[in-house]
N, C-alpha and C positions, 0 to 999 in steps of 0.2 A: 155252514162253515165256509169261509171267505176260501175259493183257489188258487190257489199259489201261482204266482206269475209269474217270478222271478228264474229264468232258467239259463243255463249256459252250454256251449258247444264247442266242438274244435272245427278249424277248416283244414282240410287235406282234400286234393283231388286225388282223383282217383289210380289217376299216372302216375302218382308219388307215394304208392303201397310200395313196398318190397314182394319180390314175387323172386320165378327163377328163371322167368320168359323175359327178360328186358326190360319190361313195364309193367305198372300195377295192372291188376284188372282184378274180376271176380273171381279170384281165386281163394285159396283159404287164407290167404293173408286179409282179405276183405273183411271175410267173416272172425278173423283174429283180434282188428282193430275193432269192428263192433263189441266185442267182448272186451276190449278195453277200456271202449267209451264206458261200456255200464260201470264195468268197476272203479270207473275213474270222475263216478257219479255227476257224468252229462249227459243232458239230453236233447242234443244236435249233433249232427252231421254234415257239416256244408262242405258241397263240394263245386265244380268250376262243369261248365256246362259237356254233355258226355256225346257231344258228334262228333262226325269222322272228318280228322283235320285234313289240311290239302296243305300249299303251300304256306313256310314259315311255323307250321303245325302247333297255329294255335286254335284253341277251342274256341274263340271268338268268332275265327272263319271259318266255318264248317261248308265243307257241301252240301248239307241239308240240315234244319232245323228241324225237322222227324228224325232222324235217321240218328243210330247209336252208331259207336266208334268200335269197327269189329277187332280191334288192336286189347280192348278189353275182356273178350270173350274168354273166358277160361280153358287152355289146354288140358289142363289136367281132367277136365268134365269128358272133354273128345277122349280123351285116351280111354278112361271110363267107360263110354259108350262103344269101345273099339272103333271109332274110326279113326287112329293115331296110336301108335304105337310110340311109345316111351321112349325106345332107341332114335326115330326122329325128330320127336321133339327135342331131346339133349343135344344134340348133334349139331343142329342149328346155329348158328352164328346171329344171337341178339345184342352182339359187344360184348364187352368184358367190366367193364365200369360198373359197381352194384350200385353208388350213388349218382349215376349220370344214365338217362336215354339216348340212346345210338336211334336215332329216326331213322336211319341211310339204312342200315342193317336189320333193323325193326320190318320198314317195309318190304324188303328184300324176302325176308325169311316168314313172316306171319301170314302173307298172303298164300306163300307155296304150300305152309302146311291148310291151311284152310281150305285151297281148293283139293289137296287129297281127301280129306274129311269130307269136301259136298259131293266127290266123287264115286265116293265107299257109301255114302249115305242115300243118296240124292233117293233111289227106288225106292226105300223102306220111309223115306220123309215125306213124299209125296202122298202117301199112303195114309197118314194120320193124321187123326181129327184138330188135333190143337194147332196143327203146320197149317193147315186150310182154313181153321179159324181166323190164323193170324192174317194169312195173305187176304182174307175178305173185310176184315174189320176195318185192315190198314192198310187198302186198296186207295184211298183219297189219298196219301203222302207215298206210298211204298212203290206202285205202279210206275209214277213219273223218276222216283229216284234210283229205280234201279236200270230204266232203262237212260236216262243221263251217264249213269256210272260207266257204264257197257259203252254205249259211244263215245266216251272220253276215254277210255282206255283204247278204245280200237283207233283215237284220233291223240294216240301217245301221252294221254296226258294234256293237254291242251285247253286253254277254257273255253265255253262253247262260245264265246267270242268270235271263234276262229275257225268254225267248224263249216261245212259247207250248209248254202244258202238254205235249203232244202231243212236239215235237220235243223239248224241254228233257230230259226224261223218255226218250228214244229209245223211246217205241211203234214196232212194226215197220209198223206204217199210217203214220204219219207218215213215216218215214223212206224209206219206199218211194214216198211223194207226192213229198219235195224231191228224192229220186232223179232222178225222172221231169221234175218240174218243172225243176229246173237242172243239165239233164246237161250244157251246154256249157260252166257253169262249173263246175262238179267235175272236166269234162277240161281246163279251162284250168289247175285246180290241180295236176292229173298232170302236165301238160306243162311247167310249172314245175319242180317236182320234181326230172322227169327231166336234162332242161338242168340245174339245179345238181349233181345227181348226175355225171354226164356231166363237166363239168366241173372237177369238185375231185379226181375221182377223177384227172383227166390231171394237173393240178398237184402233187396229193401224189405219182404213179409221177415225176414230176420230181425231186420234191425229194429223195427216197427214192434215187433213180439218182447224184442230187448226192451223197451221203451225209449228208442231212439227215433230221432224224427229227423227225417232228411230235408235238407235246405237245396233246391235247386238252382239255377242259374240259368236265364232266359237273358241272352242279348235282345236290345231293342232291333238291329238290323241284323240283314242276313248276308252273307258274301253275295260278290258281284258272282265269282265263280261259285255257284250255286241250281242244285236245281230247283230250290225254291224262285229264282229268279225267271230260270229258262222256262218253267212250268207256265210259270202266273206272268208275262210280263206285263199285263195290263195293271198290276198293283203298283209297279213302281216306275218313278221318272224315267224310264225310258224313252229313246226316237224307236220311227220305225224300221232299224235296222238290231233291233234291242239294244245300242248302247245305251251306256248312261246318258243325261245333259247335267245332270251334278251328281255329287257324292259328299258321303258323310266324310264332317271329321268336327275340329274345335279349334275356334279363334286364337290368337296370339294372347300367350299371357306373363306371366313371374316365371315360367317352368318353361316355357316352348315358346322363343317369338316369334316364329312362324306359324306358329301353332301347329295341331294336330291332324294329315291327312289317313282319315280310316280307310277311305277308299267302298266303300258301301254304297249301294243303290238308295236312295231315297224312295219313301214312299209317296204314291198320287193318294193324300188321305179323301181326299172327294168321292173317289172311286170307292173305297176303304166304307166310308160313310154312308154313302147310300146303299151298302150292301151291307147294313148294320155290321159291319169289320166283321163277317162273317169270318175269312180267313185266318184273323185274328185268336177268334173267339175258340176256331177249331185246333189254333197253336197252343193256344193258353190250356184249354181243355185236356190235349195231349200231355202239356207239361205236367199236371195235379194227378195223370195217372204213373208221372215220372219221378215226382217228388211229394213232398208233404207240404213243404214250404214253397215259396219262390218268390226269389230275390230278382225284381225287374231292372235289368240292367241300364244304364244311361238314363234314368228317370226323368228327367231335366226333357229331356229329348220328344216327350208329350206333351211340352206348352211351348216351345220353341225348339228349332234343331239350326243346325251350323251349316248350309249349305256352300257347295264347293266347286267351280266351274270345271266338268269333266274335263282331266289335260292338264289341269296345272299341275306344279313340281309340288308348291305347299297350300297350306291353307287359309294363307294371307287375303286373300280374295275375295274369301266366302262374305255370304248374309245370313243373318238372320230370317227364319223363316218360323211361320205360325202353325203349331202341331193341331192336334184334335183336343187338347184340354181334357176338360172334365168328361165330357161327355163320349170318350174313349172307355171313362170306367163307370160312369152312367151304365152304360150299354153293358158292358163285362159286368158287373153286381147284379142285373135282371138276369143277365143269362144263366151265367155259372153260381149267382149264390156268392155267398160272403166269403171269401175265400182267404187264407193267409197270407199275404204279400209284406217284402221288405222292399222300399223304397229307395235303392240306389242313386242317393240325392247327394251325391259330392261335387266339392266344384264351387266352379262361380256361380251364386243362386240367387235370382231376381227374386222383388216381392211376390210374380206374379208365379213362380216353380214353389217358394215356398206355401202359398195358399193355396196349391194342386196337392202337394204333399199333405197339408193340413186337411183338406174338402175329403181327402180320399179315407182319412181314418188311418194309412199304414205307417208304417214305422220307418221312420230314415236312417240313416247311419252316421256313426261317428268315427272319427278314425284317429286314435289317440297321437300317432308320431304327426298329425297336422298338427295338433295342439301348439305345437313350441319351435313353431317356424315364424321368425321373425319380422318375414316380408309382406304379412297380413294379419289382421286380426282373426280370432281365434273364436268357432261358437264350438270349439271340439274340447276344451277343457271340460273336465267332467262336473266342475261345480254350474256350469251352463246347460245340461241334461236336462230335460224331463222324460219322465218314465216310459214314455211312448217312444221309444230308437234301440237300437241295436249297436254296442259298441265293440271295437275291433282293434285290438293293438296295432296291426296292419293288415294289409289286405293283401291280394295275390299280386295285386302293381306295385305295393311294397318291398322295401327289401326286410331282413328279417330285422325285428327290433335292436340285438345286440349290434349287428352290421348299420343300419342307420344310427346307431349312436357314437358309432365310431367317425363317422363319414359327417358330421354335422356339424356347424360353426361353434365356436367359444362360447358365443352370447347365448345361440339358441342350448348348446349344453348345460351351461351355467341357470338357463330358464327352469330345463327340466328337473336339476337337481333338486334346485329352490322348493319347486312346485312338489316334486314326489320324496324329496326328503332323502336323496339318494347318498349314501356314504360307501356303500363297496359298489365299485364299479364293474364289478362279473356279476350282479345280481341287477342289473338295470331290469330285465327284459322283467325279473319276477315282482319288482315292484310296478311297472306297466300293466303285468299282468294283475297284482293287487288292485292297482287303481282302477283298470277296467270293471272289476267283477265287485268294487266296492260301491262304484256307484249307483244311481238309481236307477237306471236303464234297467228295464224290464227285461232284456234279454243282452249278453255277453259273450261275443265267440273270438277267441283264439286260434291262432296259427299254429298248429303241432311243430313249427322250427321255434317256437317264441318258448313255447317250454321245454324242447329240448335244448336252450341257449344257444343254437347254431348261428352263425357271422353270415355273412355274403356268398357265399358258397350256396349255401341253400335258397335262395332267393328263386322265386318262380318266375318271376315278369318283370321285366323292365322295361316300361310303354315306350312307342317312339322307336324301339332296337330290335334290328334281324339278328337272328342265333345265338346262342345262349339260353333262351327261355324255353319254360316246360318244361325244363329236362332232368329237376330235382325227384331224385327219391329217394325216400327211408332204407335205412341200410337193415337185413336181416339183427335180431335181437335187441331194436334201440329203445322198442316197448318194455321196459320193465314196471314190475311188482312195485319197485320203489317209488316212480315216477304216477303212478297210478295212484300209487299215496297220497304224491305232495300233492295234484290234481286234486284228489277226492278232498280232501283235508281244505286246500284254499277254498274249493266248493262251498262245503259246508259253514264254513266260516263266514261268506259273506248270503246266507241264506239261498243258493242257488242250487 
């Protein structure tokens, strides 16, 4: 009997559960939405990558690519365990907005109850087998990232940019003084860790049991404020003062004429190379024990990337620069095994990114509101598909389908109509969402804002812009029985 290929999934980060702490996390609203994936006969879960955000607090810029975001850790588990008592976790100040993140108030109040919990804990944790497991297994990422965390906090905050010569630098004197000097907070950053660890692991063996399969999210770069940077500076373009001499971003186009500065270290892929992408291989490895899937972000970004003279204002400047190609997943296919990858191949895309996408075998994406923009041609219409891609009404840079159809030109609206046969106009998003899960794309994942018809309000990202983003989330009750229906129902319908 032929298996069924044909599957579909929602995307919600993880920040955008309802909970009663300020932000989603592991909490039983987690395990709530699994229970409504199944009933709502999907089988994915994609969500936006789960590190601990720093400035502008997006998960793009993470302090570490090991390292979870301890903002998701569930209180109600602490309280459980007695190290948190109910009265102080209520009491707390995480804003008042059920559909908005208060980050100002979030970090204010999430850190104080946590470090009471590593304080009531700390002797009885140190003490157990699975806590020494963790700190031994994931001593290569855990070691360097908590003591970065520890010296960035004892240096206000600040990137290690700016930190004195000594530590900036990792002299092994220095590092061996902040060792010493702030071990209670280097284990207050283990302890963190571990609790997220702990955690997500029980939520993903849930969703997994459900038969739900989680989609991860791997950016190609990593923050310049990073201690994947300060660790390893010999991976990336660095001088020897570790600053950058360029950084990522994307050329001037239709959307941006100055185009895009990320602001990312570049990698020395040479270095990369001759150590068979060892460091690579050990991210990627980490990621499959994080997710089931994963979605490699800026794909493009492996046969050429955008580079960007450190110091400039935009990204007008930049060159074109030559990646590792093929033989970046040469290398990853012998190591790790045949692995499930989606190919984050949007964009401007040469002959030479589509035939990496093609050589590699994974799936690219398609993203239905490109379809019917009128300033390019279109390989997102769905009668241009083949089976082999992953299609998305919109994505997290998206705004939600109903709010782009609002905000869109005459001609490009008039395209869409034509194209989807549209006549009531409060049902665009469900005909989107039709057309998505009608076509032959093997696999189909929606935005939980695109079926519950949400406007611009709910919009996660808007690339290019400080404040406002991440900070959507589902309001308590907007999961119903009935909505589970119409789900389950279009499901079925287009064999998915």
């Amino acid at each position: 009997m032929k298996q069924k290929k044909r599957k579909s999934g929602i995307l919600l980060p993880v920040f955008s559960l309802a909970s009663d702490y300020g932000i989603g996390c592991f909490s039983k609203e987690a395990y709530e939405f699994v229970d409504f994936l199944k009933e709502a006969g999907q089988k994915l879960w994609q969500i936006l990558p789960l590190g601990p955000t720093g400035y502008g607090d997006s998960p793009y810029q993470s302090f570490s690519t090991f390292a979870g975001n301890p903002y998701f850790i569930d209180l109600e588990e602490l309280i459980r365990q007695g190290y948190l008592t109910r009265e102080e976790c209520s009491s707390a100040d995480f804003g008042r907005e059920l559909s908005c993140i208060d980050y100002e108030k979030l970090y204010a109040s999430r850190f104080t109850l946590l470090k009471k919990a590593f304080t009531r804990s700390q002797e009885e944790l140190e003490k157990q087998d699975a806590y020494l497991v963790f700190v031994d297994e994931n001593a290569f990422w855990l070691e360097d990232y908590c003591l970065y965390m520890a010296v960035k906090d004892a240096n206000q905050g600040v990137s290690f940019l700016e930190w004195e010569e000594g530590i900036r630098l990792r002299k092994s004197s220095s590092c061996e003084k902040y060792r010493l000097e702030l071990r209670e907070e280097i284990d207050f950053y283990r302890f963190q860790q571990f609790l997220f660890h702990v955690q997500w692991k029980k939520l993903k063996s849930y969703a997994n049991e459900n038969g739900i399969e989680i989609i991860g999210d791997i950016p190609i770069y990593v923050a310049l404020d990073s201690a994947d940077t300060w660790s390893a500076p010999e991976l990336f373009h660095l001088d020897r003062e570790c600053r950058p001499v360029a950084v990522a971003g994307c050329p001037p186009d239709a959307f941006a004429a100055t185009g895009q500065l990320w602001g990312n270290p570049l990698y020395s892929w040479d270095v990369h190379q001759e150590s068979g992408y060892e460091w690579w291989m050990r991210r990627i490895a980490y990621c499959f024990e994080l997710y089931d899937i994963l979605r490699i972000d800026h794909f493009r970004g492996f046969d050429a990337y955008w580079s960007v003279p450190y110091g400039d204002a935009t990204a007008e400047n930049g060159r074109w620069e030559t990646g590792p190609g093929y033989d970046f997943f040469r290398v990853m296919k012998k190591v790790l095994g045949d692995r499930k990858v989606i190919a984050e191949d949007l964009g401007f895309l040469t002959k030479s990114v589509l035939k990496l996408v093609e050589k590699t075998g994974y799936p690219g994406m398609k993203v239905l509101q490109f379809a019917f923009d009128s300033r390019e041609d279109s390989d997102y219409l769905p009668h241009n598909y083949n089976q082999n891609c992953v299609v998305y009404t919109g994505t997290h840079d998206n705004d939600t389908t109903a709010g782009w159809y609002d905000s869109i030109t005459e001609h490009d609206r008039e395209h869409a109509d034509e194209y989807l046969n549209l006549h009531e106009k409060d049902t665009v998003q469900w005909e989107f969402i039709r057309a998505a899960l009608s076509s032959v794309a093997d696999t189909a994942v929606i935005p939980l804002q695109d079926y519950l018809g949400l406007k611009s309000e709910a919009r996660i990202n808007t690339p290019s812009t400080l404040g406002g983003n991440w900070e959507w989330r589902l309001e308590p009750g907007a999961l119903t029985r009935k909505l589970a229906d119409q789900i389950r129902n279009i499901t079925r319908l287009y064999g998915r």
